[in-house]
C-alpha positions as CSV (number, residue, x, y, z in Angstrom):
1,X,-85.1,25.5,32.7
2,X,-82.4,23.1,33.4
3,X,-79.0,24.4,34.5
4,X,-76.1,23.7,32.0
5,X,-74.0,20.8,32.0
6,X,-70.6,21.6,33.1
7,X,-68.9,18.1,32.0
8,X,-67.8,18.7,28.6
9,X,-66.6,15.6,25.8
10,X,-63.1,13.7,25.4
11,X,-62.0,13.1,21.8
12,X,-63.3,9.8,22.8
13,X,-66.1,10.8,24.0
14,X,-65.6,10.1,27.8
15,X,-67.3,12.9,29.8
16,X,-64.5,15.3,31.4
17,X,-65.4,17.9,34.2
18,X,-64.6,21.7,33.7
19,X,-63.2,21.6,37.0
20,X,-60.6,19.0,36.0
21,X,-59.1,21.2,33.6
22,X,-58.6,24.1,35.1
23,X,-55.1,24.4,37.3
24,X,-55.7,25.5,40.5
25,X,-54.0,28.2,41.9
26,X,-50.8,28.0,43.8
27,X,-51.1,28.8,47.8
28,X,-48.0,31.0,47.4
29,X,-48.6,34.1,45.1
30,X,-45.5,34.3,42.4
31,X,-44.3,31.2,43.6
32,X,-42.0,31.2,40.3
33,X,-40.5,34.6,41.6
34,X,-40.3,33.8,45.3
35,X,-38.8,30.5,44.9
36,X,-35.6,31.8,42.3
37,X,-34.9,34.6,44.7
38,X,-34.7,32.0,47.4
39,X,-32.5,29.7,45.3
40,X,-30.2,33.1,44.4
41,X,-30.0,34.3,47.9
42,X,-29.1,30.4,49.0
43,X,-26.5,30.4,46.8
44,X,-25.1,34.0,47.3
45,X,-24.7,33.3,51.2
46,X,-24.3,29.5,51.6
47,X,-23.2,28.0,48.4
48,X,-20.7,30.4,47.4
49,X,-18.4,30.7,50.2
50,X,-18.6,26.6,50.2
51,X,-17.8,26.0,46.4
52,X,-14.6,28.7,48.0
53,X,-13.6,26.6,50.4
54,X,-14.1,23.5,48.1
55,X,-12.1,25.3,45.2
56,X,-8.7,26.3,47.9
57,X,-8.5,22.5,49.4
58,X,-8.7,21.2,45.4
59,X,-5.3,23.2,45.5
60,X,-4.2,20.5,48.1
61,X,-3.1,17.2,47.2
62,X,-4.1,14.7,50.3
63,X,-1.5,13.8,51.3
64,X,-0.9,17.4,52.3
65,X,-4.4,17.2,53.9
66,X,-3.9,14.1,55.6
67,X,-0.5,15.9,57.4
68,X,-1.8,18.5,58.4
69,X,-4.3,17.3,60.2
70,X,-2.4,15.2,61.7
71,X,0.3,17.3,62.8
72,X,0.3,17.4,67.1
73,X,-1.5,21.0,67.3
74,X,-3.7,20.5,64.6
75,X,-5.1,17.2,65.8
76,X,-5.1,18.3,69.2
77,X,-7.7,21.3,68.6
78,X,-9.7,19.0,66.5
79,X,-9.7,16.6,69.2
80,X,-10.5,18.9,72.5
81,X,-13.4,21.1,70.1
82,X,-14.9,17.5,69.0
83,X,-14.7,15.5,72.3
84,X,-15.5,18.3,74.8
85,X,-18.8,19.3,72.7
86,X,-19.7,15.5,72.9
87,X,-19.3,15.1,76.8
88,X,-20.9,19.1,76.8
89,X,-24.4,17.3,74.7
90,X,-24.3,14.1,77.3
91,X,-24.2,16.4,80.1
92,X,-27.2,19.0,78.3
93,X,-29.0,15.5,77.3
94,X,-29.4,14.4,81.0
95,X,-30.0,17.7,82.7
96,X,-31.5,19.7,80.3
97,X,-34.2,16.6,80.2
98,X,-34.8,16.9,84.1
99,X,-34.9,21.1,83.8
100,X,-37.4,20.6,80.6
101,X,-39.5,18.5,82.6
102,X,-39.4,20.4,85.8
103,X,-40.3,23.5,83.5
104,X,-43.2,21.1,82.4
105,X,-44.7,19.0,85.1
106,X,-44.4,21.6,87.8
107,X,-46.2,24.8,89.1
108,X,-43.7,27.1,91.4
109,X,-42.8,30.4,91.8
110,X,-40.9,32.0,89.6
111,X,-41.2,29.2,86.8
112,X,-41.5,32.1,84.1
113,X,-38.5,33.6,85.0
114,X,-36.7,30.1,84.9
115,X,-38.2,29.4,81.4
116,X,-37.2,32.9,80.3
117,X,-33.3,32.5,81.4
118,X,-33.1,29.4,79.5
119,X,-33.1,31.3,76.6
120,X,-30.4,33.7,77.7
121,X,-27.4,31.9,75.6
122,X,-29.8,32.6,72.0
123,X,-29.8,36.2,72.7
124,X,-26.9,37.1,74.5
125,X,-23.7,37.5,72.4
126,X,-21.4,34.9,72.3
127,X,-18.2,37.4,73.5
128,X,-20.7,38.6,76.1
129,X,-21.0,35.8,77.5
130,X,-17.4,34.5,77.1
131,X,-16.2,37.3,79.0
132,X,-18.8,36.9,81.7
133,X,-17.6,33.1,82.4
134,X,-14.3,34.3,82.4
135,X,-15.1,36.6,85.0
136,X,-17.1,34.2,87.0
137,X,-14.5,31.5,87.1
138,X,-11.3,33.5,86.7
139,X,-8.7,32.9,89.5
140,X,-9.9,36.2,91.1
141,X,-14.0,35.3,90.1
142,X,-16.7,34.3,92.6
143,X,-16.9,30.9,91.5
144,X,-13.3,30.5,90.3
145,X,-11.7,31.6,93.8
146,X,-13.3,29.3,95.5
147,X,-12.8,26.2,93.2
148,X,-9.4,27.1,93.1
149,X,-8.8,26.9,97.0
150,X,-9.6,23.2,96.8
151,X,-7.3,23.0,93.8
152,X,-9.7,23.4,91.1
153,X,-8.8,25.4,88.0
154,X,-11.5,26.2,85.1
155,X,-10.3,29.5,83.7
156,X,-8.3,28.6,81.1
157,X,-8.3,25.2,81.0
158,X,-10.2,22.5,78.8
159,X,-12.5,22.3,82.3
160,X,-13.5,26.1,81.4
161,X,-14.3,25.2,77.6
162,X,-16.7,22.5,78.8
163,X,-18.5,25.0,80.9
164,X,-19.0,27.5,77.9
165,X,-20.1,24.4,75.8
166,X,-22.9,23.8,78.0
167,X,-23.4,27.2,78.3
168,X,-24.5,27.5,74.7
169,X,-26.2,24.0,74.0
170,X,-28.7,23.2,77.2
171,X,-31.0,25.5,75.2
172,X,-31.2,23.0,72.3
173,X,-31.6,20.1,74.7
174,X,-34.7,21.8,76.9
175,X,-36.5,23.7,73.7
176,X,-36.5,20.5,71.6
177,X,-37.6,18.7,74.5
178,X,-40.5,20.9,76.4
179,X,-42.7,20.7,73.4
180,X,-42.7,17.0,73.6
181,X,-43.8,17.1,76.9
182,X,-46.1,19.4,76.7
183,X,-48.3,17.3,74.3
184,X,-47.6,14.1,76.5
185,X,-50.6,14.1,78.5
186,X,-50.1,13.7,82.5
187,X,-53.5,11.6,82.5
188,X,-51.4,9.0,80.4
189,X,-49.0,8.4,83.1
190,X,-51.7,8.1,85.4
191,X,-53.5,5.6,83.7
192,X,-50.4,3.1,83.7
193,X,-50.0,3.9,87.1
194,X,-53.9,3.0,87.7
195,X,-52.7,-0.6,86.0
196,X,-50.3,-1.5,88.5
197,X,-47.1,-0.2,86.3
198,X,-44.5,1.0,88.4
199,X,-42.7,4.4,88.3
200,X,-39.7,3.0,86.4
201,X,-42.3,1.1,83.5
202,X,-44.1,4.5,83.1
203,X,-40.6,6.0,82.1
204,X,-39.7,2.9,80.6
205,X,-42.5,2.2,78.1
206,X,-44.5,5.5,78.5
207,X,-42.1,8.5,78.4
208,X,-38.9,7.4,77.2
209,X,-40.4,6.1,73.8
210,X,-42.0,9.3,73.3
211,X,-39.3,11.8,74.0
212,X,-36.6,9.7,72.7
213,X,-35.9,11.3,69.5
214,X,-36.6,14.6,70.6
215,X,-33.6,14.0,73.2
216,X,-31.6,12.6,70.4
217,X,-32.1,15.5,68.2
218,X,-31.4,18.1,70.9
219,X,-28.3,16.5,72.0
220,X,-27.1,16.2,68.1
221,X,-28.0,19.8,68.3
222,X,-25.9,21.2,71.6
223,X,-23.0,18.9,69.7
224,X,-22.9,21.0,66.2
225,X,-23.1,24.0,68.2
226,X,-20.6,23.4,70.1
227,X,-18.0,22.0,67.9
228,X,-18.4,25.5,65.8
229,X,-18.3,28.0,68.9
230,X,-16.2,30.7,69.0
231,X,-17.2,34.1,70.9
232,X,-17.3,32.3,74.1
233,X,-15.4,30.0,74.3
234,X,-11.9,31.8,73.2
235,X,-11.6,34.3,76.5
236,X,-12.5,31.3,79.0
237,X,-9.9,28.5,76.8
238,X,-6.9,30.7,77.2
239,X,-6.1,29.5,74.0
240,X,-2.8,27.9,75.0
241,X,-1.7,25.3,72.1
242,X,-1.7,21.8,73.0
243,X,-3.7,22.5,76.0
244,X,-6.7,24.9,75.7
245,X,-6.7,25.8,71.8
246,X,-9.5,24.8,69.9
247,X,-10.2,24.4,65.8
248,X,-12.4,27.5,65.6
249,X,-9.7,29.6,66.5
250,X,-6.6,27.6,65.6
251,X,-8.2,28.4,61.7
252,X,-8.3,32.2,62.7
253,X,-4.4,31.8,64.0
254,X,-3.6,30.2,61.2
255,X,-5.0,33.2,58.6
256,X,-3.4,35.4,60.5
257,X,0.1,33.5,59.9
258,X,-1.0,33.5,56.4
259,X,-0.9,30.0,56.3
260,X,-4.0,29.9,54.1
261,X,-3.1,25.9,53.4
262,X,-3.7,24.7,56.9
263,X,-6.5,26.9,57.8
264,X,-8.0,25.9,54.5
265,X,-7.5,21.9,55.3
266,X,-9.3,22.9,58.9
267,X,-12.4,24.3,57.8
268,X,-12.7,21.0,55.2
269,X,-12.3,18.8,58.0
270,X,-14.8,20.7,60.1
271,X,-17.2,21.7,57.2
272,X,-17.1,17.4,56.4
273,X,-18.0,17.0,60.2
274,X,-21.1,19.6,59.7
275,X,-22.6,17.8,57.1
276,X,-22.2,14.5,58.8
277,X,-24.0,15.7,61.7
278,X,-26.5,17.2,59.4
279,X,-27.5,13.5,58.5
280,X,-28.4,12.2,61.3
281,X,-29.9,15.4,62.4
282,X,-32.4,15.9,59.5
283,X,-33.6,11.7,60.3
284,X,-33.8,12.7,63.8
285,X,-36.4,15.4,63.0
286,X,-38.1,13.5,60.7
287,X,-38.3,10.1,63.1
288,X,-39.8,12.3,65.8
289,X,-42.3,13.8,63.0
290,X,-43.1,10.8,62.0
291,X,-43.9,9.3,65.7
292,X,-46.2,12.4,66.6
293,X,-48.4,12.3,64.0
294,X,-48.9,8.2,64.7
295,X,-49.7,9.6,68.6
């Protein structure tokens, strides 16, 4: 006996399949439920205290903005927490690049235990570490007694803010980065190097096209972190105005003045800067997706 036909007839009579018809199920189960408590709790911990902050500076005209930001200690902090994070992500860019690779390309002892302390600025907290930098470079430190002999001074100085910016972001740098080199196979290198390319065309046209956005994204990354730190940065800074002071806390001064206006025109500036970095962060990510899955 012949099985049954499972095409059935279109009102005009063009045979449909069964299976056509029938929706097929979603990989997530209640994805209706799971995806409006993640829209709620989105809102309720991000969106909220932004539409805040965008609800106080609408109270600001500005030209009230625009002075404030430009007044001498305002534009100051903006200006050390913004240019020391950027010379803090070249320096993570270059050696965090060499450490990733080292982590990479070589066998040693102890490589596990280097690999491990790299992530020591995720978990330790950020005060933690604040006050051990402090300690280390103080006048009185290990490190900081010795600089200071030769006229070196990084406690409380933008010098010691640079330090706990790199601190905090060569993570970034050398866990966006390892990956990358992981998948780039050694045998690749080899075989330009087989062709008569020189060391300098393997990096050249080999490695430097492959790990190029990853070592864009990673320095974009030590950058954002750095430009919002706090814990660990404020006991090394010394937090002197017009010297060591940076935005972060300058907008926790300012609360405590009650000054609400100029902390408020602060945050906007930095919350602007956040979403512009998020820009070119998110292409970044998506370039260097996009390139893997061509390789």
């Amino acid at each position: 006996m012949a099985a049954p036909s499972t095409r059935s007839t279109s009102p005009k009579g063009t045979p449909v399949q069964h299976s056509l018809l029938r929706r097929r199920p979603s990989v997530i189960p209640g994805f209706g439920v799971t995806l409006g408590l993640t829209l709620f709790w989105l809102a309720l911990i991000v969106l909220v205290p932004l539409a805040g902050l965008a609800i106080k500076s609408a109270e600001l005209t500005p030209t009230q903005i625009y002075n404030i930001l430009t007044s001498r200690r305002v534009a100051h902090a903006l200006g050390l927490s913004f240019g020391l994070s950027a010379l803090a992500a070249v320096i993570n860019l270059i050696f965090g690049t060499i450490l990733a690779w080292v982590l990479v390309r070589y066998r040693f002892w102890g490589r596990g235990i280097a690999d491990a302390l790299v992530d020591i600025p995720f978990a330790l907290p950020t005060a933690v570490a604040g006050i051990a930098l402090t300690d280390l470079y103080g006048p009185n430190g290990l490190l900081g007694s010795a600089l200071g002999q030769i006229g070196i001074k990084v406690a409380f100085t933008p010098l010691g803010i640079l330090i706990a910016l790199i601190f905090i972001g060569l993570p970034f740098v050398v866990r966006t980065v390892q990956p990358v080199l992981m998948e780039l196979s050694a045998e690749v290198e080899e075989a330009a190097a087989t062709l008569g390319a020189s060391r300098w065309q393997v990096i050249r046209r080999v490695i430097a096209p492959t790990i190029i956005p990853a070592l864009l994204t990673g320095a974009a990354l030590s950058f954002a972190r750095g430009v919002g730190e706090y814990g660990s940065v404020i006991f090394i800074a010394g937090n002197l105005p017009n010297v060591s002071e940076i935005a972060p806390l300058l907008i926790v001064i300012k609360l405590e003045e009650f000054k609400y206006a100029d902390a408020t025109a602060i945050a906007l500036a930095m919350l602007i800067a956040a979403f512009l970095l998020l820009l070119p962060i998110n292409w970044l990510q998506r370039w260097s997706d996009r390139r893997t899955r061509r390789a």
